[in-house]
N, C-alpha and C positions, 0 to 999 in steps of 0.2 A: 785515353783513346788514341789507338793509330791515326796520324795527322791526315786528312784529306789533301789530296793532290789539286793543285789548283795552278791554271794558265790567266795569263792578263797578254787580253787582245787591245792594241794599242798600247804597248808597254813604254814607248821612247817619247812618247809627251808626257806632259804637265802631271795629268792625272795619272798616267801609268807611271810614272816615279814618283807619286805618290803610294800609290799600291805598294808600288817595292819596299816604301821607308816602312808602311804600317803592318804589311806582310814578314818582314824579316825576322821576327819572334813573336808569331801571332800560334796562340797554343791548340788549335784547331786546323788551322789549313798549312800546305807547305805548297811554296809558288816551284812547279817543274819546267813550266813550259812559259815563253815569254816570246809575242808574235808582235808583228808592224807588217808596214807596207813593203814590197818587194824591192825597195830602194836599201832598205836594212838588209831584208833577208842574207841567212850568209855571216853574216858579221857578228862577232861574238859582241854581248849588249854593251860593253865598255867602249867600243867599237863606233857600234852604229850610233849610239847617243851624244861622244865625242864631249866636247866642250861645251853641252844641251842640259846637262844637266843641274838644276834649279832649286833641288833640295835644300833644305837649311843644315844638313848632316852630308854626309860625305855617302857614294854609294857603297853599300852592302859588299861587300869583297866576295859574298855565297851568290854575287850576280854577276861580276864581272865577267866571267866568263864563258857562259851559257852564251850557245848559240840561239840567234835569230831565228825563227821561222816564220816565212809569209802566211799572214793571217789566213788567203784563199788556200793555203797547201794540207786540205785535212790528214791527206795520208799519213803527214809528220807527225800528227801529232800524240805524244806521248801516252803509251797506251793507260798509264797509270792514271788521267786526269780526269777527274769526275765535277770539275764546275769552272767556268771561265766568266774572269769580269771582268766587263770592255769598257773601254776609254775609246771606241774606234767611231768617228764620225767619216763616212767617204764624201764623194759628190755630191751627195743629194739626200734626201730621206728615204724617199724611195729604196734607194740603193742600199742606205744605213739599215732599213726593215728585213729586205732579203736576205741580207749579211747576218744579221742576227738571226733570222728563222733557220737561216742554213744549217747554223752551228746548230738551234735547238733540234732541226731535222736530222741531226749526226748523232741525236741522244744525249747530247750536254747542254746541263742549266746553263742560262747565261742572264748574270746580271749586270744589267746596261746602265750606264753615264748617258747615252744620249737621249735623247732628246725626241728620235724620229718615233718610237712605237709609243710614245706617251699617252697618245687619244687611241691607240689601238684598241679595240670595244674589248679581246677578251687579253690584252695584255694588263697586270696589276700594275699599278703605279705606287708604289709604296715610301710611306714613313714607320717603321716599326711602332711607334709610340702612339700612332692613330686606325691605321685599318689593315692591323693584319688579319682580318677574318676576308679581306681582298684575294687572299694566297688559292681560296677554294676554286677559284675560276682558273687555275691553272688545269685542272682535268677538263674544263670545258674545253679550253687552247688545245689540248692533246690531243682531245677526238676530234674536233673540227679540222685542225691541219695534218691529222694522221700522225702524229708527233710519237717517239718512243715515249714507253714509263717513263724517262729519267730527262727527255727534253722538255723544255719550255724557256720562256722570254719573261723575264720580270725588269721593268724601271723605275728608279727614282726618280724623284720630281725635280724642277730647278732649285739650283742653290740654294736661292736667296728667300726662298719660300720657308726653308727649312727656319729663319729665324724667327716665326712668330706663330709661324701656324698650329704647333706643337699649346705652344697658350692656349691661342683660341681656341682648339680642341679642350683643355682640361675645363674653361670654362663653359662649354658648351656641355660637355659630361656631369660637369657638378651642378645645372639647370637653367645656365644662364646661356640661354643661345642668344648671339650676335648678328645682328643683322645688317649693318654696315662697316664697311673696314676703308679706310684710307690710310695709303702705307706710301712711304718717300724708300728708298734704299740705294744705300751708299754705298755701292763696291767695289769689291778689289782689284785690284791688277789682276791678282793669280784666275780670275775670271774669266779671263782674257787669253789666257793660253800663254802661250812661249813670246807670241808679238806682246801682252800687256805689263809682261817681266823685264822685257828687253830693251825695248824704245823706247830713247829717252823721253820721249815726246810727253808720253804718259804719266811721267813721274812730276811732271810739273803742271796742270791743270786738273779742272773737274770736267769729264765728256757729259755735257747734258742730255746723248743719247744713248743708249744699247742697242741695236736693232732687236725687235723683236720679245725684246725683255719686259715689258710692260703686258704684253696681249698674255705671256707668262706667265704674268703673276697673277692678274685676272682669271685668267680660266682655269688652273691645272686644282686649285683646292676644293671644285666642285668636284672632282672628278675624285681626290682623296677623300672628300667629307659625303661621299656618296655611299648608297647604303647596295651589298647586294641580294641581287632578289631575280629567280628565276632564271641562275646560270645568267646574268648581263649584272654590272656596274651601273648602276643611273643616279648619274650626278645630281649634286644638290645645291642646284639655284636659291637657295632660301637666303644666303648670303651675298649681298653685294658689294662689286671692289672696285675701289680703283685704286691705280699706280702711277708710279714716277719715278725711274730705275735710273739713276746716275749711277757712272765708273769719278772714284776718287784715288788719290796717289796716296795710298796704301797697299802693303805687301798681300796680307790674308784678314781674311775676316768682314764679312756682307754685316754691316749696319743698317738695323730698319725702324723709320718713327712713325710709329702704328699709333692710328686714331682709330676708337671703335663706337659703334653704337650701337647698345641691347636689343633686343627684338620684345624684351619684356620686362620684368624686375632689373633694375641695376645694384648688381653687389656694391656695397661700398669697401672702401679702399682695403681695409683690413682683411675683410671676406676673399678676393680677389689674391692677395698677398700667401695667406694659408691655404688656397686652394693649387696654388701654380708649387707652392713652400711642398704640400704633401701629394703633389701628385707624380705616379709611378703608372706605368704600362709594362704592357706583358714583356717587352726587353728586361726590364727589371724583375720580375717577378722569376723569369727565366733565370735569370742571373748569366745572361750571354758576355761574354769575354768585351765587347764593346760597348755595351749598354754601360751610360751614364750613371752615376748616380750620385745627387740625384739629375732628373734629366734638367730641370729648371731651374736656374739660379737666381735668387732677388738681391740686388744691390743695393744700399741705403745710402750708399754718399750720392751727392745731386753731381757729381761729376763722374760717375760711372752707370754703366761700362764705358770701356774703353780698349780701341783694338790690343793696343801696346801689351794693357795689360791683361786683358780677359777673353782673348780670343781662345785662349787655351783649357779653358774652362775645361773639368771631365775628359781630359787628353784631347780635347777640339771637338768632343759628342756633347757637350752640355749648351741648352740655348740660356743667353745671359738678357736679365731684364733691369734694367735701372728709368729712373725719374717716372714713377709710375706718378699721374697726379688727374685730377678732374683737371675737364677741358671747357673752354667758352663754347664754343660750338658741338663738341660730340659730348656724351659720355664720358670714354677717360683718354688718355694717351700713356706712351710708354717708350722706350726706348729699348732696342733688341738686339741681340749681338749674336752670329753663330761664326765660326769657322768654315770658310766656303771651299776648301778642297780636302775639308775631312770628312765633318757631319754632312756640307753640302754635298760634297763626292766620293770621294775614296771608303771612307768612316764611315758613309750613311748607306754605300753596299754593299762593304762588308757586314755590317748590323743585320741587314736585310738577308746574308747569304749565312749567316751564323741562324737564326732565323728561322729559313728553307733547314736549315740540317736538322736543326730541335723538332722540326714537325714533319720531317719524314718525305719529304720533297727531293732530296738529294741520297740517290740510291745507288 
């Protein structure tokens, strides 16, 4: 197939050089267009990113020297581009929402890193490996905001959610719904943007807060684990959370020690093991260029996972599960590892935007 044309809004931080490491032989899309804020504009991207750049690989030389375009300059942009995905957070959310509709008001998909349209009633919040039947309320978004055929607004969730949620779905599809989750998570610098890469400060303590990252993890998996019905998303409370989100001085990779409690039968260990061992979703079934496989990994040694060495699981799309064991107070516990600027960001929009093209969304 002729490659899709594709721009990344917010190209010169953390996430948008990610995109570029995962884009640069991705057999689907080809990245044309590459915008920032108007402090870039102008400047070809080796340019404007300067000494910023944070990759563990060297940048792409098919990017250095592409010009900048300011993200507000639609006129510029490249008539060939049929899907953009933003790493852009501005002042406000507010401001983050408009900015995204605007693009989808111009006729191009955009799939968003942030954060701001996450509770948006008719925007999807998606994990490919859990509700992609979410994608249908994109025709409701169209009519409702006047929107072309070809525009709409789709988000992923936070990072850190990405590490377990994915489980609790395969156990909740094989009949064992969960009804209490208490989940600790341990993450990364790269989290943090550019300031949790850079300052030293970071690299030698644990921050025992995140702002805002706890009410995160709490609330966004009703809103995934909801069912749709009547053109609306209506979340599903049947699940209860709580959190406790630390930043720790590691590079990449969200650590999380999930405690859970059945709402009914409790599989026992082995059951639980074969269930997470043989489960696949329609990424897999698709056979999509990102799609893990498989998506769940089980670890046997009692000292794994482990960032160093398993964040990289399925090129950074695979969630990693070790010290699975019965708990004194819950049902069982686990230990969960994802890569949080791949699967968490970059990887887990891409998945989403390969995704949008298999079902005919991206025209």
């Amino acid at each position: 197939m002729k490659k899709i044309a594709v721009g990344i809004l917010g190209a010169t931080g953390v996430v948008g050089q990610k995109y570029l490491r995962l884009l640069a032989d991705h057999p689907w899309f080809e990245i044309v267009d590459l915008a920032a804020s108007s402090r870039s504009a102008g400047k070809t991207y080796a340019e404007a990113v300067g000494e910023r750049w944070l990759m563990e690989s060297p940048m792409p030389d098919e990017f250095r020297d592409i010009p900048v375009r300011d993200v507000t300059d639609y006129a510029a942009i490249p008539e060939e581009v049929k899907l953009f995905f933003s790493a852009t957070e501005l002042q406000d959310k507010q401001a983050t929402r408009d900015f995204e509709f605007a693009y989808a008001e111009q006729g191009y998909p955009v799939v968003s890193n942030s954060s701001a349209n996450r509770w948006t009633s008719d925007v999807p919040m998606i994990i490919p490996e859990i509700n992609t039947d979410h994608l249908e309320i994109l025709r409701t978004q169209q009519k409702h905001r006047n929107f072309p055929r070809s525009g709409f607004v789709v988000v992923k969730p936070n990072c850190s959610v990405q590490s377990y949620l994915v489980a609790i779905h395969a156990l909740r599809e094989a009949g064992y719904p969960v009804e209490e989750v208490l989940v600790n998570t341990l993450q990364a610098l790269s989290g943090a943007g550019y300031r949790g890469l850079t300052e030293p400060e970071h690299r030698i303590t644990v921050n025992p807060l995140i702002p805002g990252e706890e009410e995160k993890t709490e609330k966004e998996p009703s809103k995934i684990l909801g069912l749709l019905e009547d053109n609306k998303i209506i979340p599903d409370y049947s699940m209860d959370m709580s959190a406790l989100c630390t930043r720790v001085p590691v590079i990449d990779g969200h650590t999380a020690l999930v405690y859970l409690n059945f709402a009914e039968e409790v599989p026992d260990l082995d059951t639980i093991k074969k269930i997470w061992s043989e489960f696949e979703a329609e990424p897999q079934t698709l056979k999509l260029p990102s799609a893990p496989e498989p998506p769940i990994l089980i670890m046997e040694a009692d000292d794994r996972p482990q960032v160093h060495l398993d964040v990289s699981n399925g090129a950074g799309m695979a969630v990693t599960i070790g010290r699975l064991a019965e708990d004194k107070f819950f049902d069982i516990r686990f230990v969960a590892l994802s890569h949080n600027t791949v699967r968490g960001a970059a990887g887990g929009a891409i998945l989403t935007a390969e995704l949008l093209v298999e079902k005919g969304y991206v025209i």
